[in-house]
TORFIBA-797922 format. One line per 4 residues: number of its first residue (from 0); their letters; for each residue x, y, z negated of N, C-alpha, C, O. Coordinates in steps of 0.05 Angstrom, whole numbers, padded with zeros to 5 digits. Example, Ala and Ser with C-alpha at 12.3 -4.5 7.8 and 13.67 -1.06 7.14 Angstrom:
! residues 2
0> AS> 00264,-00114,-00156,00246,-00090,-00156,00264,-00066,-00156,00285,-00066,-00169; 00257,-00045,-00142,00273,-00021,-00143,00258,00001,-00157,00268,00023,-00161
***
This chain:
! residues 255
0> XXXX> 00293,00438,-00434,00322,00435,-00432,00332,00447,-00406,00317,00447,-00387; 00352,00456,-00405,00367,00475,-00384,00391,00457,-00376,00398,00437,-00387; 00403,00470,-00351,00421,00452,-00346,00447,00477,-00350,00440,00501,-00354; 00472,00471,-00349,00495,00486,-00358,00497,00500,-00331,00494,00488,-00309
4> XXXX> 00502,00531,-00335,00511,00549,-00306,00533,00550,-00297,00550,00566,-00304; 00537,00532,-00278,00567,00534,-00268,00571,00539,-00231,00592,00539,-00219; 00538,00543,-00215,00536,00546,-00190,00522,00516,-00179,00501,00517,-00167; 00533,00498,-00182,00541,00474,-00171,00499,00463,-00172,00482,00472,-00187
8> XXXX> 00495,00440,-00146,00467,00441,-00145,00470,00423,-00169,00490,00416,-00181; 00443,00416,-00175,00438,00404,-00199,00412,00384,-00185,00394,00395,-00171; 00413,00353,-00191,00391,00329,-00185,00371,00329,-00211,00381,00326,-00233; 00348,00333,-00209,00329,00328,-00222,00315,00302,-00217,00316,00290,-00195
12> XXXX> 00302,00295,-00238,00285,00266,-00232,00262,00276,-00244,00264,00293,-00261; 00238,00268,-00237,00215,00264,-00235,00204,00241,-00237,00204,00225,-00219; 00191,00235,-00263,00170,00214,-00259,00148,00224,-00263,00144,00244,-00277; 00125,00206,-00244,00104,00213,-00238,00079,00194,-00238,00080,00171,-00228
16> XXXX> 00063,00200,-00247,00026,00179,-00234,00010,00200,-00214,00011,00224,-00210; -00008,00176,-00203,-00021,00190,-00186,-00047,00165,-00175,-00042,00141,-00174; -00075,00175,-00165,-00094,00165,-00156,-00082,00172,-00126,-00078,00194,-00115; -00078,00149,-00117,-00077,00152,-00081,-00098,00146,-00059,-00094,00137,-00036
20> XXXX> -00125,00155,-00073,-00151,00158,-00051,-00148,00184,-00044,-00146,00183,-00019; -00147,00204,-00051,-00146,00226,-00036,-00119,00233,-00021,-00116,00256,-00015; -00098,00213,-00014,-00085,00231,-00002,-00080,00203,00020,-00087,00180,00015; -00070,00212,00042,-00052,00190,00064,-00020,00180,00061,-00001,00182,00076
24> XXXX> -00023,00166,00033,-00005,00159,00024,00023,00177,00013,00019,00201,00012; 00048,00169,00007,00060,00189,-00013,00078,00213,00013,00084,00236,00008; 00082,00202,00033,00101,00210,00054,00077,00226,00069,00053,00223,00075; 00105,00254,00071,00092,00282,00092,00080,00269,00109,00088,00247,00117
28> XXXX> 00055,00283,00118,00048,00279,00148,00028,00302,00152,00008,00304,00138; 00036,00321,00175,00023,00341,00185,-00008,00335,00194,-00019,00319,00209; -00018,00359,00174,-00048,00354,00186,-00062,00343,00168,-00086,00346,00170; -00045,00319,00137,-00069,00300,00118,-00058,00304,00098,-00033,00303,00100
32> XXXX> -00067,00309,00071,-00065,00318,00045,-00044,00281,00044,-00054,00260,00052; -00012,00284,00031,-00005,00265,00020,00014,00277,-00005,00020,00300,-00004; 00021,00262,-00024,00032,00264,-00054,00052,00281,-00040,00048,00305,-00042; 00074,00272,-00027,00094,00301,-00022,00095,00323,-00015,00111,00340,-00021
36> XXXX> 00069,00324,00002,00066,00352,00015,00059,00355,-00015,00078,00359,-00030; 00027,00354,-00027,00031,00371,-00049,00055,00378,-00073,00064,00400,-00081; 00062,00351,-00082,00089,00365,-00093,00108,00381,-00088,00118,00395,-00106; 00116,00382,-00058,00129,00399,-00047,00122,00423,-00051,00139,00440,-00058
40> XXXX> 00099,00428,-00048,00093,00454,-00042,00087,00464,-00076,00085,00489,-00080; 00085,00454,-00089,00086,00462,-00118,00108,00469,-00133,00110,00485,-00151; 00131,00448,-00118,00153,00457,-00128,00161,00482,-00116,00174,00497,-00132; 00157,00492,-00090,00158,00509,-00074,00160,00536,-00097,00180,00549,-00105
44> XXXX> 00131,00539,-00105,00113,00557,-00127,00135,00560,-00148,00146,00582,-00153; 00138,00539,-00157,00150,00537,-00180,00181,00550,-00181,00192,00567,-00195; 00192,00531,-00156,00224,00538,-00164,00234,00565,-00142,00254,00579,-00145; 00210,00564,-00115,00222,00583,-00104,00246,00575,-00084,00267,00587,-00078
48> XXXX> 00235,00547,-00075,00241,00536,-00054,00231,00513,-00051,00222,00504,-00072; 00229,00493,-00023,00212,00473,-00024,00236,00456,-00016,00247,00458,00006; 00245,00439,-00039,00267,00421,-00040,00259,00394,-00023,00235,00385,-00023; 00281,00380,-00007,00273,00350,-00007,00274,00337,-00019,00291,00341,-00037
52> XXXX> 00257,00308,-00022,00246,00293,-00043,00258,00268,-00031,00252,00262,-00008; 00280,00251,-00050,00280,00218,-00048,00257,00211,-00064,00256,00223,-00085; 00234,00191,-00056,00224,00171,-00072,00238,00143,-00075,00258,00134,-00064; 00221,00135,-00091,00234,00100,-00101,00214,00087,-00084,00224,00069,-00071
56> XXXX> 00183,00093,-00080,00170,00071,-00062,00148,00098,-00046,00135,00117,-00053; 00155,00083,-00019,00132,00102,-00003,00107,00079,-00007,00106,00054,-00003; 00084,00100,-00017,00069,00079,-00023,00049,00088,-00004,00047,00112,00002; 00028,00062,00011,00009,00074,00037,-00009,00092,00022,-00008,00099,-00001
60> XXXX> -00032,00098,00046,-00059,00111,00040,-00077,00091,00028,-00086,00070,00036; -00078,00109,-00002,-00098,00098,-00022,-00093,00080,-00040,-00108,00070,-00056; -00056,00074,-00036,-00051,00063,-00065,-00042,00079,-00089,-00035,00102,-00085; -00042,00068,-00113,-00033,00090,-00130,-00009,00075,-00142,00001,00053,-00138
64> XXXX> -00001,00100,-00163,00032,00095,-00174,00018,00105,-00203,-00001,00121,-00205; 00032,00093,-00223,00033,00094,-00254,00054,00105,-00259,00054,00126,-00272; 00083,00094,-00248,00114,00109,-00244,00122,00105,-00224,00135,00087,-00215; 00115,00126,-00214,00135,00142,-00179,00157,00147,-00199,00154,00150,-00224
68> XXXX> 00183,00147,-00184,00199,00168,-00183,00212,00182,-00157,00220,00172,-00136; 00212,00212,-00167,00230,00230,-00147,00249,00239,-00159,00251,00244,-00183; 00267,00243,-00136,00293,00260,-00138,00293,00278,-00120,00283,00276,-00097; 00310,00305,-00131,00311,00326,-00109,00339,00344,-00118,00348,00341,-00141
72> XXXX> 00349,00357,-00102,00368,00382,-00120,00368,00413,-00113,00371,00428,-00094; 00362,00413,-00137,00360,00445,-00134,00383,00459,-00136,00400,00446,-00147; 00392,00491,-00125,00410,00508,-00144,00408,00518,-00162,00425,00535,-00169; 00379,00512,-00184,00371,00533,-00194,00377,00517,-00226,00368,00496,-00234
76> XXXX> 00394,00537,-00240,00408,00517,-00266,00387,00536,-00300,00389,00531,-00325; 00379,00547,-00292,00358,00555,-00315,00337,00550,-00317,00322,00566,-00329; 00328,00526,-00305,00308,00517,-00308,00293,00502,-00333,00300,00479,-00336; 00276,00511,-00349,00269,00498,-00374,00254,00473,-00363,00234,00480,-00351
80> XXXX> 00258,00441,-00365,00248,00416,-00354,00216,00417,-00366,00195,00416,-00352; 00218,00421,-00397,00188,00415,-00409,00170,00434,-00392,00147,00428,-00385; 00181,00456,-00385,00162,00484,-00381,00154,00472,-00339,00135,00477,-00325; 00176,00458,-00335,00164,00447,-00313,00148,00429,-00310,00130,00432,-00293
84> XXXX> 00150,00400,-00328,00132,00386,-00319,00101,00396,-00332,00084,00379,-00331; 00095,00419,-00340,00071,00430,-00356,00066,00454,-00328,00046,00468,-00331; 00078,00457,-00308,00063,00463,-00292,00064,00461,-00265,00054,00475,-00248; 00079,00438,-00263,00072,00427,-00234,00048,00406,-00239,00037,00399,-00219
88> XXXX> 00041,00396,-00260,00021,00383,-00264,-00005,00395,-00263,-00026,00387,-00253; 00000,00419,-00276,-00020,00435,-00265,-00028,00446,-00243,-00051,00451,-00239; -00007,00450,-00225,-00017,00455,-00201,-00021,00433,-00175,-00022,00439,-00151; -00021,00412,-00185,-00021,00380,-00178,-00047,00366,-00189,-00056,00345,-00180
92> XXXX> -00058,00381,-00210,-00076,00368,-00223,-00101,00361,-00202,-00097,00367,-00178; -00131,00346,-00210,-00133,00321,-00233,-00107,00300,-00208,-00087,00294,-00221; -00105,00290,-00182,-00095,00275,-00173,-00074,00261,-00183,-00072,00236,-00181; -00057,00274,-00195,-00024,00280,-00186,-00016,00289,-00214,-00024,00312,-00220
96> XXXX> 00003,00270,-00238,00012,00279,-00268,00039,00279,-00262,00045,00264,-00244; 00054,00290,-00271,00087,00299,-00287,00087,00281,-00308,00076,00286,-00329; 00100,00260,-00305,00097,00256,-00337,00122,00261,-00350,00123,00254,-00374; 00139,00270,-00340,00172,00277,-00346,00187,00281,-00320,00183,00271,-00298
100> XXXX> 00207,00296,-00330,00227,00314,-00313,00258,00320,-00331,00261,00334,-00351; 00275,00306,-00320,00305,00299,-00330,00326,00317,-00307,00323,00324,-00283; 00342,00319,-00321,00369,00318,-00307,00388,00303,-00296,00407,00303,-00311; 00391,00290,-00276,00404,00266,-00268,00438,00271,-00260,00450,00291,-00251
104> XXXX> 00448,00247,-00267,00467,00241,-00248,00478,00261,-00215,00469,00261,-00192; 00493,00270,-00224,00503,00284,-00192,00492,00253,-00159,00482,00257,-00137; 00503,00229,-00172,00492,00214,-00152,00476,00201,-00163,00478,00177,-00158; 00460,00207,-00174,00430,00202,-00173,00419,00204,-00143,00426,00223,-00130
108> XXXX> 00396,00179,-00129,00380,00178,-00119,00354,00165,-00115,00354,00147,-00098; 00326,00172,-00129,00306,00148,-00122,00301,00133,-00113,00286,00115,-00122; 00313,00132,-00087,00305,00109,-00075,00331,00090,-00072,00325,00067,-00076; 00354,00094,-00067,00375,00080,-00065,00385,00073,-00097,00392,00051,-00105
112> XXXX> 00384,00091,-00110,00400,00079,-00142,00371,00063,-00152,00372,00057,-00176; 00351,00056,-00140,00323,00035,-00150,00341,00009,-00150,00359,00008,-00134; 00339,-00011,-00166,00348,-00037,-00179,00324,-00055,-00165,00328,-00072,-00147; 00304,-00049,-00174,00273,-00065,-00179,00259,-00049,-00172,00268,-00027,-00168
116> XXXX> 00230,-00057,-00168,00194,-00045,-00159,00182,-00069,-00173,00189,-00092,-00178; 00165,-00056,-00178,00143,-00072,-00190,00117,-00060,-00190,00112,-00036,-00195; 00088,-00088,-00179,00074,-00070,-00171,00045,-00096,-00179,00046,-00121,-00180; 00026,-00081,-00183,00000,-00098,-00199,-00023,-00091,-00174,-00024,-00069,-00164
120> XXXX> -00037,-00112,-00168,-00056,-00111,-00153,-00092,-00119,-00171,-00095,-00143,-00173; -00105,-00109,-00178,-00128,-00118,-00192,-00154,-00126,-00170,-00162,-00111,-00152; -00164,-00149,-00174,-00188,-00163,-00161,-00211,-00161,-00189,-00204,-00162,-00213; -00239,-00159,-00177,-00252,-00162,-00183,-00272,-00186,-00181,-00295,-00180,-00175
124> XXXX> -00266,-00211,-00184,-00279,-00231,-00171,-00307,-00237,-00194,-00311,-00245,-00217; -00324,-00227,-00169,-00352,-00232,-00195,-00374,-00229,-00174,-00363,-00224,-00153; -00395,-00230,-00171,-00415,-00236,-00153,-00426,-00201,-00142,-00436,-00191,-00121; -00418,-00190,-00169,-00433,-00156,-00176,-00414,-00148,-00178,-00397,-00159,-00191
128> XXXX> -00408,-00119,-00163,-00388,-00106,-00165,-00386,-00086,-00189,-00406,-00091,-00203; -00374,-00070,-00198,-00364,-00048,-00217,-00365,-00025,-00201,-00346,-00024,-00186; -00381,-00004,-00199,-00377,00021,-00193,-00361,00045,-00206,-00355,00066,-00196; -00356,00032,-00233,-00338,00049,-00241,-00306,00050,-00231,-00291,00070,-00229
132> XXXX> -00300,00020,-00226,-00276,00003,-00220,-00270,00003,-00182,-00255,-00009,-00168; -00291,00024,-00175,-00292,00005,-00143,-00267,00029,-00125,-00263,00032,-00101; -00256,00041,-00146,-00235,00053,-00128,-00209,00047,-00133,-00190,00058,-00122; -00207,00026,-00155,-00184,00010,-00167,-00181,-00021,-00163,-00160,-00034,-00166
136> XXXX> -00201,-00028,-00159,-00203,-00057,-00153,-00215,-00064,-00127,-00230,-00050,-00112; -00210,-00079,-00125,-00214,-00098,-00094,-00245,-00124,-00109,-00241,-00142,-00126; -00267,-00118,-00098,-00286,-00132,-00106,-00293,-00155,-00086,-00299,-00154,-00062; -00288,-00180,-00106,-00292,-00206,-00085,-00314,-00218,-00085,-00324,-00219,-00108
140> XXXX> -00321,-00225,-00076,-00356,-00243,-00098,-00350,-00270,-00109,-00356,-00280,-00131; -00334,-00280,-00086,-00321,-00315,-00093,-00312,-00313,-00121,-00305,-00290,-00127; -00311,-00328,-00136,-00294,-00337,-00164,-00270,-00345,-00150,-00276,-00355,-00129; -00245,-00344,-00157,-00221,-00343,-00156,-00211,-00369,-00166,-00219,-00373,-00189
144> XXXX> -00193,-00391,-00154,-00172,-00410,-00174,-00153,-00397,-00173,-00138,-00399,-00153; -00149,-00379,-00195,-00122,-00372,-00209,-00101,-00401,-00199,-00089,-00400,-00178; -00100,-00421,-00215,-00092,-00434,-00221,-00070,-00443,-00189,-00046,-00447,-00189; -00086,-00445,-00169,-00087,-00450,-00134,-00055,-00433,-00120,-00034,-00440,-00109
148> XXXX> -00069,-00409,-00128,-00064,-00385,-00122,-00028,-00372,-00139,-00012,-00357,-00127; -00027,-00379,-00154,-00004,-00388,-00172,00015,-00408,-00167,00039,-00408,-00173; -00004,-00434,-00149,00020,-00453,-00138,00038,-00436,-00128,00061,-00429,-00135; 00013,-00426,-00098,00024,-00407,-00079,00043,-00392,-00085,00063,-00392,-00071
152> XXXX> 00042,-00373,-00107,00056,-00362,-00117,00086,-00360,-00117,00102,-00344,-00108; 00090,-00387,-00132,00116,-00395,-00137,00137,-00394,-00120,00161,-00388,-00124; 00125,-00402,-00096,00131,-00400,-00073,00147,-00374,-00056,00161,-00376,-00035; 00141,-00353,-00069,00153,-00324,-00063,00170,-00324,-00083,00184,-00305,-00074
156> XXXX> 00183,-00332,-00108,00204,-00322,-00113,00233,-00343,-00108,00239,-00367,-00106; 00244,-00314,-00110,00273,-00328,-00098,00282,-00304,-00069,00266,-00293,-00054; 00291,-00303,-00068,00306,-00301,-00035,00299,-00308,-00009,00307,-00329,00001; 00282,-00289,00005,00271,-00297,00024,00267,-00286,00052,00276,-00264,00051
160> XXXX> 00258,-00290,00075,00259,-00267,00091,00229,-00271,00091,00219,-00294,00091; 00211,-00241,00091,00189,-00234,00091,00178,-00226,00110,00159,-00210,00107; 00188,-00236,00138,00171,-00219,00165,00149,-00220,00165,00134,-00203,00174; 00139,-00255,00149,00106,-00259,00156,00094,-00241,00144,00076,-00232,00159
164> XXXX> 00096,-00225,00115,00087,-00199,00113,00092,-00186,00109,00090,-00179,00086; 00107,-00168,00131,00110,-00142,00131,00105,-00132,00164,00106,-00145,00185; 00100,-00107,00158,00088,-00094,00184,00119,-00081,00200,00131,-00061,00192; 00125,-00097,00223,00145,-00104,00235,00160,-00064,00239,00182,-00054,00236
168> XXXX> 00128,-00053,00250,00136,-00026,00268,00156,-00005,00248,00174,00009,00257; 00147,-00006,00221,00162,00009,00203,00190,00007,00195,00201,00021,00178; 00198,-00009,00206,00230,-00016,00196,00251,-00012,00229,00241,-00013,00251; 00270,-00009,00225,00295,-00005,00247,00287,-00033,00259,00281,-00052,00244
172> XXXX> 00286,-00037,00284,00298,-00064,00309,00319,-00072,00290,00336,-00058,00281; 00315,-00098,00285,00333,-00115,00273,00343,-00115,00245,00362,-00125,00234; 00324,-00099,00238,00326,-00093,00208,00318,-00117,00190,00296,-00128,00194; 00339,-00130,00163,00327,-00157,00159,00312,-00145,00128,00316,-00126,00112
176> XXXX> 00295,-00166,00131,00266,-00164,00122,00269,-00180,00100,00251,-00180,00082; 00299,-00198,00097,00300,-00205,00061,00294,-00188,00040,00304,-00165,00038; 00279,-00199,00025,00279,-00191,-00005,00275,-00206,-00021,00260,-00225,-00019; 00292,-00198,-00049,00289,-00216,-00072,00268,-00215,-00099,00271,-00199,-00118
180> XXXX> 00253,-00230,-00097,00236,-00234,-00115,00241,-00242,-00141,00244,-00266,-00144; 00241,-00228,-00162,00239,-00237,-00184,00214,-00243,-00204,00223,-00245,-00228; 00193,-00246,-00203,00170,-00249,-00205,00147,-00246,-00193,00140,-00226,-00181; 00133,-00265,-00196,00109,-00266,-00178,00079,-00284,-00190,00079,-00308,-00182
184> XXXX> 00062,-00279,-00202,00032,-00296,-00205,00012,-00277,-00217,00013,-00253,-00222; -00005,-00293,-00221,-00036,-00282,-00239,-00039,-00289,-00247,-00033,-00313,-00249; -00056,-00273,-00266,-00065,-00274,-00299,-00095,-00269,-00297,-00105,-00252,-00282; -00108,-00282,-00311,-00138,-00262,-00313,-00139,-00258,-00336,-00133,-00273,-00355
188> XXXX> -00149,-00222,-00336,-00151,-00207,-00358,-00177,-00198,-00355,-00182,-00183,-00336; -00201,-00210,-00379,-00227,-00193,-00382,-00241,-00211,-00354,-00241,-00236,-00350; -00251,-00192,-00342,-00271,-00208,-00312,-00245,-00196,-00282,-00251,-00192,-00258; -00225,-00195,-00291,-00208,-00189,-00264,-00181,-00213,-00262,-00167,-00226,-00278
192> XXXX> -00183,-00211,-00234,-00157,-00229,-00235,-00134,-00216,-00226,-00133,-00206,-00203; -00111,-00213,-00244,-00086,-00198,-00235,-00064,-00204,-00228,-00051,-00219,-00241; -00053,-00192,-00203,-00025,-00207,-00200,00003,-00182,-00198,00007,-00160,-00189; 00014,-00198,-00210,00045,-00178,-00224,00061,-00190,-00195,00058,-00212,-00184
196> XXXX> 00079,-00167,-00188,00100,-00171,-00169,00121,-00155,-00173,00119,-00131,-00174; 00147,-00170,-00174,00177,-00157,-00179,00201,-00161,-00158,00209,-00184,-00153; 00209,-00145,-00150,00221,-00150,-00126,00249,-00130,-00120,00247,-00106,-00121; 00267,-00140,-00116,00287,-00116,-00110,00282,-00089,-00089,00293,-00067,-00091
200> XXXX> 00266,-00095,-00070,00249,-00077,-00052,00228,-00098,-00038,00227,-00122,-00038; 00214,-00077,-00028,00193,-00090,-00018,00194,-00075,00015,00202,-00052,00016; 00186,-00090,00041,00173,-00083,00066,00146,-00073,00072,00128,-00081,00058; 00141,-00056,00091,00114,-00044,00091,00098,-00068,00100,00099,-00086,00116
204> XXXX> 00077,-00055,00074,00052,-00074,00063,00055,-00100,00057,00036,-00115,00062; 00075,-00108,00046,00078,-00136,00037,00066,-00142,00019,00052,-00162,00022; 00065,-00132,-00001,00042,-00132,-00028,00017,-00142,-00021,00006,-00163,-00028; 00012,-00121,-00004,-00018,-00134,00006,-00024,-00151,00025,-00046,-00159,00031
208> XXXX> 00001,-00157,00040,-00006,-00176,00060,-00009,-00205,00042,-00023,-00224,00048; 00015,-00201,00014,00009,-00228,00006,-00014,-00232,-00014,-00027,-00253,-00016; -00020,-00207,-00029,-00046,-00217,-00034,-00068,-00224,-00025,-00086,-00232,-00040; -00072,-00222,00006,-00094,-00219,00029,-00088,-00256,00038,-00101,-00273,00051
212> XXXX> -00064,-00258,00024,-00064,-00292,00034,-00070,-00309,00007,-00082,-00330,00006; -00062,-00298,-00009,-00072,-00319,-00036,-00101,-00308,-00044,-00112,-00317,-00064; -00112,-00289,-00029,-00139,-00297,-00041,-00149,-00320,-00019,-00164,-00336,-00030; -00145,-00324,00001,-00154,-00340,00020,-00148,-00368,00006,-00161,-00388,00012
216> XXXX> -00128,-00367,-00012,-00121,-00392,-00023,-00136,-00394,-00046,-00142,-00417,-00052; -00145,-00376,-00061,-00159,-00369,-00083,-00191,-00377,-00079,-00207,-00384,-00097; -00196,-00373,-00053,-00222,-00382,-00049,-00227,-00407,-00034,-00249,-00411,-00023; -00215,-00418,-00032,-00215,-00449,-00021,-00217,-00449,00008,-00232,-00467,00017
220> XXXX> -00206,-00433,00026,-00204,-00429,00052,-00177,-00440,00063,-00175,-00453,00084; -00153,-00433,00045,-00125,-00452,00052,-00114,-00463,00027,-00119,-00457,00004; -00095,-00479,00038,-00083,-00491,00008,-00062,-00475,-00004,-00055,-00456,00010; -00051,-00477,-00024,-00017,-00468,-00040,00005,-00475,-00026,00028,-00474,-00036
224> XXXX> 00000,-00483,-00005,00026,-00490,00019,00023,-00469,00037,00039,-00470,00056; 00009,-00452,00038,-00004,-00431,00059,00026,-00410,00053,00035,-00403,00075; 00041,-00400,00031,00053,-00380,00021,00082,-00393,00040,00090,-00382,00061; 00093,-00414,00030,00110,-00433,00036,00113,-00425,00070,00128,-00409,00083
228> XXXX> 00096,-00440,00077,00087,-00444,00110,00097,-00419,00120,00119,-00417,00130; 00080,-00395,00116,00082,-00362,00118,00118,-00356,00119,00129,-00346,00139; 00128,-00362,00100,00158,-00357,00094,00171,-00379,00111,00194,-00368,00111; 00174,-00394,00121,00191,-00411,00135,00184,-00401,00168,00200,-00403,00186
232> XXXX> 00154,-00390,00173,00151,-00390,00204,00158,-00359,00211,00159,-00355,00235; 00162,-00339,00198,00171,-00318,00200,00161,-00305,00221,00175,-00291,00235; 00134,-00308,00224,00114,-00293,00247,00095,-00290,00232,00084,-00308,00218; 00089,-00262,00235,00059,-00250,00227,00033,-00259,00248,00010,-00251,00249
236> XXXX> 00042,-00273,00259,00020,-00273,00278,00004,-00287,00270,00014,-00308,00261; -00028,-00286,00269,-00039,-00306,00260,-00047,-00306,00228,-00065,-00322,00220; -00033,-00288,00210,-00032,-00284,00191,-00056,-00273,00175,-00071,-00258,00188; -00063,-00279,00143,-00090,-00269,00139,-00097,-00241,00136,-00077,-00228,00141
240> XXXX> -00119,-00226,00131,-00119,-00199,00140,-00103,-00186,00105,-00100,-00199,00084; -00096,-00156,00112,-00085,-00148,00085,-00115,-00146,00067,-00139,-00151,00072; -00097,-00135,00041,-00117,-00131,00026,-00116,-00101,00025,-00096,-00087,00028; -00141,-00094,00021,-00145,-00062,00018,-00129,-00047,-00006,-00123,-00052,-00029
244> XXXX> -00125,-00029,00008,-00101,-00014,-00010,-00105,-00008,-00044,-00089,-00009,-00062; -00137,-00002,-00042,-00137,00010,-00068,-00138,00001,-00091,-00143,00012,-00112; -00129,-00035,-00082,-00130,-00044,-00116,-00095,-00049,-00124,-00086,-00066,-00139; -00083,-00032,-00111,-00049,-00038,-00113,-00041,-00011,-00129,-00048,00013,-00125
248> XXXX> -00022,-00024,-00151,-00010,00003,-00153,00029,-00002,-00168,00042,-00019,-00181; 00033,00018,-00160,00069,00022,-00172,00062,00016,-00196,00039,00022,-00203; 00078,00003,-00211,00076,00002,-00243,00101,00008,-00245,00101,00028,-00259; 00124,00003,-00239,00152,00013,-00255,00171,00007,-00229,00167,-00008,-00209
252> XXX> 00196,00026,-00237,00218,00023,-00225,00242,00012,-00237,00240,00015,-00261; 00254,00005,-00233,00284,-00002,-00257,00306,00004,-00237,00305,-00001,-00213; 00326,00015,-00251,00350,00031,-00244,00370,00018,-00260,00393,00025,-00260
***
């Protein structure tokens, strides 16, 4: 599909998956392979300039995304979309998929027109780890109370300010750190235990700061008041360690 020639730039969207072990997360940084530099530079190839990119979630080193989205605008209005996402994927490949490419809204933006994030963390709680799984899951040996861990849970949705986890340095001095939660617990599926999180945005590394606290609750080290506590004292200090990046990943955006 083409867009109509009339001069004027034109916003594309991009959705995307991606394994985030090989890169230092989705955001440029001079010197370490991350998801934008390569896209950038593919689009570069492709369109014949290297556009800027809004995302919907900067995600760290070594998490992955199921649905990124980007936005960018080009001037370039003859562009066939199918014939693009068939080869920036290829030149992105195995890491890094296209799974579609639209024409957006003149104010279209990924990260500001985002509604929601939503994001799945997978544990492996079993004595023996998975080698096949050990770059997607977080391997615990403890058995897990789901059940514990879910009090805790409850406890994050709603409206809240999240300083206890989030990593203070990444945001503006005085930047507030509310966000609204619309879902939050675990499920065990098969031998893993999973937890779903929905949120109007999220703070750097909160995902995993709070899973790094409900497993502590999960393994009988604190109670389901631990989440609670966390949210009322609004200091990281003292706080449990994160969880490793690589069992987190983007699952969807909503707009």
């Amino acid at each position: 599909m083409t867009a109509a020639s009339d001069g004027i730039p034109r916003v594309i969207r991009l959705d995307l998956a991606y394994h985030g072990g090989p890169f230092h997360g989705f955001a440029a940084n001079r010197g370490v392979p991350t998801v934008e530099g390569l896209l950038r530079r593919a689009l570069g190839r492709v369109l014949g300039h290297e556009p800027d990119l809004a995302v919907a979630g900067r995600t760290d080193k070594g998490v992955h995304a199921r649905a990124q989205v980007v936005s960018f605008t080009t001037p370039r209005d003859d562009l066939d979309l199918d014939r693009l996402v068939i080869s920036l994927s290829a030149l992105c490949a195995p890491a890094v998929v296209i799974t579609s490419a639209a024409w957006a809204p003149p104010d279209f933006h990924a990260r500001f027109s985002a509604r929601s994030r939503s994001y799945l963390y997978r544990v492996l709680d079993a004595p023996v780890g998975d080698p096949l799984r050990a770059d997607q899951v977080w391997h615990v040996r403890t058995a897990l109370d789901l059940e514990a861990m879910n009090r805790g849970a409850a406890d994050l949705v709603g409206e809240n300010d999240f300083t206890s986890f989030c990593r203070r340095p990444k945001h503006p001095p005085g930047a507030s750190l509310v966000r609204g939660v619309t879902e939050a617990g675990w499920e065990r599926v098969g031998d893993e235990a999973r937890f779903r999180i929905s949120a109007n945005a999220f703070c750097h590394q909160m995902v995993r700061a709070v899973v790094g606290a409900m497993i502590e609750i999960g393994r009988g080290r604190r109670t389901p008041d631990l989440i609670g506590e966390m949210i009322r004292r609004a200091d990281r200090t003292g706080a449990p360690s994160l969880a490793p990046p690589h069992g987190l990943v983007l699952t969807a955006v909503g707009y």
